[in-house]
N, C-alpha and C positions, 0 to 999 in steps of 0.2 A: 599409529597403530596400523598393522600392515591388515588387506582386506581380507584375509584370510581369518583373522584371527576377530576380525572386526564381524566376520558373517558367523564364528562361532560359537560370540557373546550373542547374537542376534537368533542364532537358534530354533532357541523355544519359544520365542515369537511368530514362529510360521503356523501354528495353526491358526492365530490370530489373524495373522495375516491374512491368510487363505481364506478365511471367512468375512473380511474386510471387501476381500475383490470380490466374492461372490454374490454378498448382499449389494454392492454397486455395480455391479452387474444386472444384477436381476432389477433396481431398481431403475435403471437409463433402459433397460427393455420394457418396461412396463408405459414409462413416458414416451420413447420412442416409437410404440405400437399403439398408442392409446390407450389403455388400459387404466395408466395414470394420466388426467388431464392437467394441462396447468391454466392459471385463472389469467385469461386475456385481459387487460385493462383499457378504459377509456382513451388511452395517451401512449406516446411512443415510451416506449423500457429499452435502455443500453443496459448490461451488461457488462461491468470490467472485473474479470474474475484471474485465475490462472489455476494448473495443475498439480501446485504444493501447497505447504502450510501457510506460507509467506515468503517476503523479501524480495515480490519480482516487482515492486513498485506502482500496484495498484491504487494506492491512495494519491501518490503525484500524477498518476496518469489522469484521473478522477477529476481532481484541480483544473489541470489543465481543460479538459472537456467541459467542465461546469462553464467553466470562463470564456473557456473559446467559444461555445454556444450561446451564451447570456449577451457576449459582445455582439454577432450575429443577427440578436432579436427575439432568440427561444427565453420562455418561460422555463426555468429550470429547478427540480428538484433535486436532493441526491438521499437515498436512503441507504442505512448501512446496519450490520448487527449491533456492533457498539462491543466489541469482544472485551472481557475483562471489565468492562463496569461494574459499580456496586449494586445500581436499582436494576432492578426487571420491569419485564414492560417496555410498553411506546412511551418513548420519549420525544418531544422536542423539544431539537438543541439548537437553534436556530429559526425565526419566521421569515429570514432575510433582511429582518430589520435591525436584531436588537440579538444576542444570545440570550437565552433565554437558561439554560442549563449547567450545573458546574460541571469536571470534570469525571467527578465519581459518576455521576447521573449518566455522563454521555459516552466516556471512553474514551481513550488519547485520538484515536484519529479522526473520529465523528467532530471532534472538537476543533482540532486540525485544518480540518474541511472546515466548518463554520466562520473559523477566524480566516482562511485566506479566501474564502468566495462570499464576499459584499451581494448582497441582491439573493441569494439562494437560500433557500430551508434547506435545511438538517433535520432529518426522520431516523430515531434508531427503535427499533425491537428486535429479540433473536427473531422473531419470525418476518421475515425483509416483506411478504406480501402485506402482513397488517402496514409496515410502517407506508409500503408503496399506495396501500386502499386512502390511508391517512391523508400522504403527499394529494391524490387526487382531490380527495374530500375538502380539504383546507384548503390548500395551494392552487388548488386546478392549472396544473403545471403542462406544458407542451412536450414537455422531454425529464423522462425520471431519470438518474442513474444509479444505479444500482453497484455499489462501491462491493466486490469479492463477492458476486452473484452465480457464477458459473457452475457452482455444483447447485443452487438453491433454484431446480426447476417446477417446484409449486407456481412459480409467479413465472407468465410467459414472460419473454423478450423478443424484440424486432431486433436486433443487434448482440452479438454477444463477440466482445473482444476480451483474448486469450493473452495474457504478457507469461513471456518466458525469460527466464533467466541465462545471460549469455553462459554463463559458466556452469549452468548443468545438464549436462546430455542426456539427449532423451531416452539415447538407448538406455540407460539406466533407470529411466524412468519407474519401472515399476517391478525392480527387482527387488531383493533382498536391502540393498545400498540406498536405494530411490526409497525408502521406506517410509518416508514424510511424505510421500508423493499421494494426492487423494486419488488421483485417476489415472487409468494407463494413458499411452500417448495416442491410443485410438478416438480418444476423447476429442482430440483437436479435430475430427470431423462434424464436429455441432458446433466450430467458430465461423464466425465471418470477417474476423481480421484475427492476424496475428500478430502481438510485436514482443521484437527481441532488445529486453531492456542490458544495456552494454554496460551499465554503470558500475558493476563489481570486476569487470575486467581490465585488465589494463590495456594499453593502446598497440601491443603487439599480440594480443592474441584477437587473432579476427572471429566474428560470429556465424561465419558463413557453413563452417560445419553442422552448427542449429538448424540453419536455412532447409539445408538439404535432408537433414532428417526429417523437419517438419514438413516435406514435400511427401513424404512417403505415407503421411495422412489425409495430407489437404490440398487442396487448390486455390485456397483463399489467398489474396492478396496480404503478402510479411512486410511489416513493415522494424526498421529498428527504432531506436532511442536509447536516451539518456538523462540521466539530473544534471543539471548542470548550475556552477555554483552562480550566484547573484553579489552577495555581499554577505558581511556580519552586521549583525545587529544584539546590543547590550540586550538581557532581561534584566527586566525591569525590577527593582526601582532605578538601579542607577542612571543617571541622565536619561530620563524616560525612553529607554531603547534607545539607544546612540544609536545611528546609522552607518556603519566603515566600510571601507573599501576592501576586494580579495585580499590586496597586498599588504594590509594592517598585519597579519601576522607573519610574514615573513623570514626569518630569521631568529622567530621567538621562539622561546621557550615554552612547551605547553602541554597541557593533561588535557586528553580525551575523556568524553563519559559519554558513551551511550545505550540504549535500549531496546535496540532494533535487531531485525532477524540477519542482518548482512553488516555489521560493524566492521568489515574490510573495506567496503566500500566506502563509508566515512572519513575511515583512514585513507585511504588511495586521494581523496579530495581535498582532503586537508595536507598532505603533503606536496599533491601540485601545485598547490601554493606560497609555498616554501618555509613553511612551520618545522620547525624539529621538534619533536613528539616527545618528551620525555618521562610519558606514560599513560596508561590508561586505562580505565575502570572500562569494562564490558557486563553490563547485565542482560535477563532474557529479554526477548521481545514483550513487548509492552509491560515491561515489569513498572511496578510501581512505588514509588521513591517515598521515603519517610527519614524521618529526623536523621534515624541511625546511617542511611547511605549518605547523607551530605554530610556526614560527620568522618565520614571515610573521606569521603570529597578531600574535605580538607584535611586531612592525613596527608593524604597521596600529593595534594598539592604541595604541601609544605616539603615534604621530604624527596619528591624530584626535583624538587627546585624550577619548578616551573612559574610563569609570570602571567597565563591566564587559563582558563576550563575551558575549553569548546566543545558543545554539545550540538543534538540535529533538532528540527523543531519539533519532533514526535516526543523529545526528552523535554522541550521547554514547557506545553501546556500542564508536566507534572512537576517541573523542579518551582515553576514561578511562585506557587501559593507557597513555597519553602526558603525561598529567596531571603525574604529581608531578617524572618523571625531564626534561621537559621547561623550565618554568614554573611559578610562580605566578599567573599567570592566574585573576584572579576569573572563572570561567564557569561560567554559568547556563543549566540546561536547564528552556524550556517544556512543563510536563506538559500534554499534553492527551489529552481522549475525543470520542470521533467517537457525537456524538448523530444519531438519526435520528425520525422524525416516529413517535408513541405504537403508529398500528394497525399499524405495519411488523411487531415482534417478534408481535404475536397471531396476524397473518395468516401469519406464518412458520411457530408451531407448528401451526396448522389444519392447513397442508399436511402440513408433516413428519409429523401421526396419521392423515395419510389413508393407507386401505388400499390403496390407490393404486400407492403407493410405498412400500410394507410391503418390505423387501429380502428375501432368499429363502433 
């Protein structure tokens, strides 16, 4: 659809709009003058948020930090809304011992986090200050993180890192087109780092035109990244999660499914590894899978003639409880870790010892 015609379905949505930007306006001025306070806490608050709806990789980034931190010697929490769960309320989904919570209760990605950070609590309520008041309460954590915290400025932070997505420009940010977009690009002057996650682009289109828009806000220290893939691993039950290598699918035949806001970028990973795609299910982000879509499953499987399912792990903690009572379905989840450029993690703890933002 050409953009023309695309701004002219879009419309009647501008008064909406208009009143979108004004009310977040007026609320970043009330916080930024004092007017609105936000609740300091006992302990340091990161921050990993960004300036859309999704898909710039804030839950791998998250990971990454929890772990990177915990390796270090931080006590670490991470507290998140829990988007699309069924219960309300503070949950935990984790003590760092034991999960504590199912999927419905917790959310694909609180769950996510729970299962790959050993040692860390999982805190969800929509309101991130109860669950962070919790973290402190329970946990007496040294470092919170606050998984898509950056419009949520009730709850202060010492830190707030900004992920941007390499493939969408900012100028567009907060146009008619940028319409998902929560906040203009002037936002990026309340981060203190910014990274540009590469992982939906391919290896010829450089990020460095980001770079420089995002100069035109900030002076924070950019750093980039990327997922980057690990291995396959079965869901379970079959061979209690087999462990395979990238090159396991090579030259296979195979059906995609996934449920995330950037499903190109799954695709682009999976074929650098030399899979031939012969189809693939896309549903919304965080959509949630029931009989009737693993009955498609295996439709689609059957009649591309494909030889396995590969999905990402966001789809795994919904498809597993569907797994055995459903199908046999060979399906394969790509493990991956969201790397990011060497001086990122050093510059992060610099800040986090500075006296600066010593908490109180």
């Amino acid at each position: 659809m050409g953009f023309a015609k695309y701004k002219l379905l879009l419309a009647p949505l501008l008064p909406l709009l208009w009143l979108y930007r004004a009310v977040i306006a007026l609320r970043n001025f009330c916080y930024d003058h004092n007017i609105f306070k936000s609740k300091k806490l006992s302990t340091f608050v990161i921050s990993i948020g960004n300036l859309s709806m999704g898909g710039t990789g804030k839950t791998p980034l998250t990971i990454f930090l929890a772990t990177a931190l915990r390796d270090q010697g931080w006590k670490v929490a991470i507290v998140a809304r829990g988007y699309r769960r069924e219960k309300s309320g503070l949950v935990v989904v984790s003590d760092g011992k034991q999960i504590l919570a199912g999927i419905a209760e917790a959310g694909d990605e609180p769950m996510l986090m729970a299962q790959a950070c050993e040692g860390i609590p999982v805190i969800v309520d929509r309101q991130k200050l109860n669950a962070a008041r919790a973290a402190v309460e329970r946990f007496a954590p040294d470092v919170i993180l606050v998984d898509d915290g950056f419009q949520h400025r009730q709850l202060h932070r010492d830190i707030d890192i900004v992920m941007l997505d390499a493939t969408t420009p900012l100028s567009n940010a907060w146009l008619l087109s940028g319409i998902m977009l929560r906040e203009p690009a002037s936002a990026l002057r309340r981060a203190d780092f910014i990274i540009i996650n590469e992982s939906s682009q391919g290896d010829d289109l450089p990020s460095q035109p980001l770079f420089e828009q995002s100069r035109r806000y900030t002076s924070v220290a950019i750093f980039s990244g990327k997922l980057q893939a690990t291995n396959w691993r079965e869901l379970p039950p079959n061979k209690a999660g087999e462990i395979l290598p990238l090159d396991f699918i090579k030259d296979q035949p195979v059906l995609l499914v996934s449920g995330i806001a950037r499903p190109e970028s799954f695709r682009r990973l999976v074929e650098a590894h030399g899979a031939r795609v012969q189809g693939e299910l896309t549903f919304g982000d965080h959509h949630r899978y029931d009989e009737k879509d693993v009955r498609l499953m295996a439709t689609a499987f059957k009649t591309c003639g494909a030889r396995y399912v590969l999905a990402t792990p966001k789809d795994a903690v919904k498809l597993a409880k569907l797994r055995a009572a459903e199908t046999a379905l060979p399906i394969f989840i790509l493990e991956t870790a969201f790397e990011v450029e060497p001086a990122f993690f050093p510059a992060l703890l610099e800040k986090l010892r500075s006296p600066k933002i010593a908490p109180s």
